[in-house]
C-alpha positions as CSV (number, residue, x, y, z in Angstrom):
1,X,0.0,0.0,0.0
2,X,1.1,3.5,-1.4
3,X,1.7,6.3,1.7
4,X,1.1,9.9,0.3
5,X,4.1,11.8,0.2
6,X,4.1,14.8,2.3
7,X,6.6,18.1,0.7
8,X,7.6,20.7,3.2
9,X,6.8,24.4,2.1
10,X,9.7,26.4,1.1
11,X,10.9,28.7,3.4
12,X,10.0,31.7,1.0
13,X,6.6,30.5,0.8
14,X,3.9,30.9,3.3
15,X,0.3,30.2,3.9
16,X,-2.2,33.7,3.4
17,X,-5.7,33.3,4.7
18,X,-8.4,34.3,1.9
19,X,-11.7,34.9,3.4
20,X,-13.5,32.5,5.8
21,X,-11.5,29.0,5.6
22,X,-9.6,29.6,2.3
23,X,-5.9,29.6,2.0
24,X,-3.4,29.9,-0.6
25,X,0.1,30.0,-1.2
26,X,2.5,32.8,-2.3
27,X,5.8,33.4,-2.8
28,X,7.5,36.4,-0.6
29,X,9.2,39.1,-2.7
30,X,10.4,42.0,-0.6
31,X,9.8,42.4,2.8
32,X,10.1,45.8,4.7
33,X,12.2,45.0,7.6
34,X,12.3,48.4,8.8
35,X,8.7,48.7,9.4
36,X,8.6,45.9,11.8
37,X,11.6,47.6,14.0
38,X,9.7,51.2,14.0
39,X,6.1,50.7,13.9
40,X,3.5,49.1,16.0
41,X,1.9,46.9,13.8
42,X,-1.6,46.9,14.1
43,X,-3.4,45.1,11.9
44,X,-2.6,44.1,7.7
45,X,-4.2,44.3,4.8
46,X,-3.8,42.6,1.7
47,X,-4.4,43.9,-1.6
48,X,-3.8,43.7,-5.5
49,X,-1.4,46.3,-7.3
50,X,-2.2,47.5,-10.9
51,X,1.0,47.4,-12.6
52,X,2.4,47.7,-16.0
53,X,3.8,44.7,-17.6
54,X,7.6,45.6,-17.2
55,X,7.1,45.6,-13.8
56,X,5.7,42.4,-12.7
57,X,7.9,41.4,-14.6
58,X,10.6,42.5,-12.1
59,X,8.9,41.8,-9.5
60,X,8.9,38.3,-10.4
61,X,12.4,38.8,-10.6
62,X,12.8,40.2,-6.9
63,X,13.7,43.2,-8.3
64,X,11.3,45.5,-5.9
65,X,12.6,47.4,-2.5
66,X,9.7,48.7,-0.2
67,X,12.4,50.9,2.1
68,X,10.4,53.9,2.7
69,X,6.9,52.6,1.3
70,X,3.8,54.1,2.9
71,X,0.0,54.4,1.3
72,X,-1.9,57.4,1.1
73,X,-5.7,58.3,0.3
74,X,-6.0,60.6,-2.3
75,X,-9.3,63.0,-2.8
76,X,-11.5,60.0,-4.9
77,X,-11.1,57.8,-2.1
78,X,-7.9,55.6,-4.0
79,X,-5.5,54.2,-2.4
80,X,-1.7,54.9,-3.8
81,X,1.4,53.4,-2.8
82,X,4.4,55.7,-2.8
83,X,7.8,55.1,-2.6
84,X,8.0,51.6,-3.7
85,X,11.0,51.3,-6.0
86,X,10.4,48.4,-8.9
87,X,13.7,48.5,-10.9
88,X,13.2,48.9,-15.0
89,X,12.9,45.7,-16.6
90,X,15.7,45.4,-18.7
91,X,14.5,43.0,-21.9
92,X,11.4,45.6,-21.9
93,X,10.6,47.7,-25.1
94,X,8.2,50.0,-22.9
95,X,9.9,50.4,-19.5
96,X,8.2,52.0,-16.7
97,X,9.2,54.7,-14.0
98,X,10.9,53.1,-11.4
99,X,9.8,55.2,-8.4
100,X,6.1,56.5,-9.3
101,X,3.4,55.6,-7.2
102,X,1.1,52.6,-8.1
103,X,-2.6,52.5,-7.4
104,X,-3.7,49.9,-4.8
105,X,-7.0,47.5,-5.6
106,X,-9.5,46.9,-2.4
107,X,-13.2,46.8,-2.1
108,X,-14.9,50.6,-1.3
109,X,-15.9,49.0,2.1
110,X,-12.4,48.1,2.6
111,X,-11.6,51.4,1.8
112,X,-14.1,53.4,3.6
113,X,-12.8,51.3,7.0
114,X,-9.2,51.9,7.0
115,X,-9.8,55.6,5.7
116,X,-12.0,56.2,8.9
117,X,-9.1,54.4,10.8
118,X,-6.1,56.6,9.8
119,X,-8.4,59.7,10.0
120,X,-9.4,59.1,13.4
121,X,-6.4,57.4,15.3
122,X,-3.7,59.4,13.3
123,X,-2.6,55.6,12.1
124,X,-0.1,55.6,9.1
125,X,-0.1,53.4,6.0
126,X,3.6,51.3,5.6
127,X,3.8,48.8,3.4
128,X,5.0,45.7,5.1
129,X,6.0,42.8,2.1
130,X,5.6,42.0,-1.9
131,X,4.5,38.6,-3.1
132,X,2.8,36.6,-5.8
133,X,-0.1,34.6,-4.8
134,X,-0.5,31.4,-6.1
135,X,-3.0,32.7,-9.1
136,X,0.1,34.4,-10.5
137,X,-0.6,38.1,-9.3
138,X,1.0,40.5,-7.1
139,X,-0.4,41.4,-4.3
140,X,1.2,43.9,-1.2
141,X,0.8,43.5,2.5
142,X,-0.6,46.8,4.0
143,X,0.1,47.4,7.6
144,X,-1.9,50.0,9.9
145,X,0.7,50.9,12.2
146,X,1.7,53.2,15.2
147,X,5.2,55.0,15.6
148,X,7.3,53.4,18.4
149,X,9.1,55.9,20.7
150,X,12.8,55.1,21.3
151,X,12.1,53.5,24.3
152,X,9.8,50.8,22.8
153,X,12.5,49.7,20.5
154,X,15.0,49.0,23.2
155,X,12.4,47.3,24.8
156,X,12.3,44.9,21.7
157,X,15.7,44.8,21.2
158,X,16.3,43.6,24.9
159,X,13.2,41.3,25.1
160,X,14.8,39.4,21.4
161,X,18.6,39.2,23.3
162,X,16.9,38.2,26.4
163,X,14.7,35.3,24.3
164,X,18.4,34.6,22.1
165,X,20.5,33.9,25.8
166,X,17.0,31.6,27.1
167,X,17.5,29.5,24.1
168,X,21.0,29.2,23.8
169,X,21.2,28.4,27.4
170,X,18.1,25.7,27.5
171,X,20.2,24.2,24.4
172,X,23.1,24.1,26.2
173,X,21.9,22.4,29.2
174,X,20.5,19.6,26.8
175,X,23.9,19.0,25.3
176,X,24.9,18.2,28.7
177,X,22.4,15.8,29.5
């Protein structure tokens, strides 16, 4: 009798929820590594990009870099990513501008929500990663976030070293055993 084989996920691959029960996978891009050290991340978001096709092209490539990335609300009720640097495509007859901002697709509900949220709780847009989903499209991570004072991120910084020396020494002590 046959077993069914069981493949591990690559580690640049991960699980994203879709709606009640519904997951797929996708492959991470860019992340924004910055984000995580100097916001409070509050909640995320995921959403489609309209791009041109030069630059899904690099994206596919890993060619994107989301250092300095935030979303904005513009007058129409659109959200626009600015920022977000997708090098030129270099096979491409039509190349696009690397550094302009890209419109951001969501559901008006959607919209309406996280417009209130911002307005209200003076939360900022960052954009937290880049990946293609499973479908073959891009898609960007969204993150409402809160500015950390200097004092929150030696907080972190000594919780992680504190977590680092627990391990190493719980590792240690099973070595010895």
């Amino acid at each position: 009798m046959l077993k069914p084989v069981q493949k591990s996920i690559p580690p640049d691959i991960f699980l994203v929820s879709k709606g009640v029960g519904m997951t797929e996978k996708a492959r991470t891009v860019a992340r924004n590594r910055r984000a995580r050290h100097d916001y409070h991340i509050l909640e995320s978001i995921e959403m489609g990009l309209v791009l041109a096709g030069s630059e899904i092209k690099s994206i596919r490539a890993g060619k994107v870099s989301l250092v300095g990335a935030y979303a904005q609300f513009d007058d129409n009720l659109e959200l626009w990513v600015h920022g977000m640097h997708i090098a030129e495509y270099p096979e491409a007859r039509d190349n696009h501008e690397p550094d302009r901002r890209r419109k951001l697709l969501a559901h008006t509900k959607e919209l309406r929500k996280i417009r209130r949220k911002v307005e209200e709780k003076g939360i900022t847009l960052v954009a937290l990663d880049v990946h293609i989903s499973e479908g073959g499209r891009a898609k960007i991570q969204i993150g409402l976030c809160k500015g950390k004072t200097k004092y929150d991120k030696r907080s972190d910084i000594a919780d992680r070293d504190n977590q680092r020396r627990m391990d190493a020494a719980m590792k240690h002590s099973l070595r010895e055993q």
